[in-house]
Structure formats: structure tokens, C-alpha cells
C-alpha positions as CSV (number, residue, x, y, z in Angstrom):
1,X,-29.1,6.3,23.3
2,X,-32.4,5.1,25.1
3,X,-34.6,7.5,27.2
4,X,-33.2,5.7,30.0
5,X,-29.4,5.2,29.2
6,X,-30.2,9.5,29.4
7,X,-31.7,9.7,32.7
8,X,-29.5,7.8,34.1
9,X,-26.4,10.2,32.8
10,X,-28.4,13.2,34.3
11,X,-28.5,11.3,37.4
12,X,-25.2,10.6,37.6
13,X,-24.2,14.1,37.0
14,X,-26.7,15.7,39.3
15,X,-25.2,13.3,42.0
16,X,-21.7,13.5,41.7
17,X,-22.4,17.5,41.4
18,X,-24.5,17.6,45.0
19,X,-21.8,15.7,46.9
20,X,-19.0,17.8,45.5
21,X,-20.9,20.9,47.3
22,X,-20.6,18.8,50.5
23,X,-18.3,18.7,53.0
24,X,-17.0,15.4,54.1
25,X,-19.0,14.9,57.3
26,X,-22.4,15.7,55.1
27,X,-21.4,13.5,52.3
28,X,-20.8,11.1,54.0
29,X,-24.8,11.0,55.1
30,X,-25.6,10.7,51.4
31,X,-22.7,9.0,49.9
32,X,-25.5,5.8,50.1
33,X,-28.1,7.5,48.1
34,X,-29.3,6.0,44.8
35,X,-30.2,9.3,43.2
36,X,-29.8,12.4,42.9
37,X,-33.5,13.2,44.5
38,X,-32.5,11.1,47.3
39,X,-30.0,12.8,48.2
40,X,-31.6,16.0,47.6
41,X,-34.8,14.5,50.2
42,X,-32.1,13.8,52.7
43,X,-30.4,17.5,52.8
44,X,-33.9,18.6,53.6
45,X,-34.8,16.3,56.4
46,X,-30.7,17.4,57.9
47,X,-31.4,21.1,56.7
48,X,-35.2,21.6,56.3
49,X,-37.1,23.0,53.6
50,X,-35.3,26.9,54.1
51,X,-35.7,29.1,51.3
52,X,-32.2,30.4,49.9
53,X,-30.4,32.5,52.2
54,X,-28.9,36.1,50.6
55,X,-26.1,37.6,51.5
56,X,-25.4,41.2,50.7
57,X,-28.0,40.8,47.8
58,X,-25.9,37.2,46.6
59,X,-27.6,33.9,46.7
60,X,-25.3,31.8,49.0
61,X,-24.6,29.3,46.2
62,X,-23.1,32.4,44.1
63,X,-20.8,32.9,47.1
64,X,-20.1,29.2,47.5
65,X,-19.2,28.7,43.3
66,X,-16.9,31.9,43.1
67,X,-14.4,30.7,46.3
């Protein structure tokens, strides 16, 4: 497998894991994104640049992977 045949695999899975953390109304803003950064540069322009919010000593994405 070529260097690129890999990246492309990584993109791919880096995408298809981002929009299955989204909810349909935000995917749907990304769903025409051509990599993974792009949609990545996109959340941040919708979101900004926040550092990770904690709750109760949790990073948010620990909450949001154990429901």
C-alpha cells in the first residue's frame, strides 16, 4: 500500500468518525467537506477555537463516548 492509498484510509476514518459525533443539523454543514481537517476548520469557525470544556473533572468527549 502506497503512502497515499494510507492517508487517504486515515482520512476516511477521521471523517466518517467526526460526523458520527454530529448531530444531523451540524453534519449536515460538513457532510460537503473533502477531509477530515476541513471539516475540523469548519466546527471552529461554527464553534470557535474553545479549549475543552470539563465537567465534574470529565472532558465533555468522555461524557459524550460513555452515553
Amino acid at each position: 500500500m502506497s503512502a497515499n492509498d494510507t492517508k487517504a484510509k486515515l482520512n476516511a476514518k477521521a471523517m466518517h468518525t467526526l460526523l458520527c459525533g454530529l448531530n444531523e443539523k451540524v453534519s449536515k454543514k460538513v457532510f460537503t467537506c473533502k477531509s477530515a481537517k476541513d471539516i475540523w476548520e469548519k466546527l471552529e469557525k461554527f464553534y470557535g477555537n474553545k479549549k475543552e470544556e470539563k465537567k465534574d473533572g470529565v472532558p465533555l468527549c468522555a461524557n459524550l463516548l460513555s452515553s
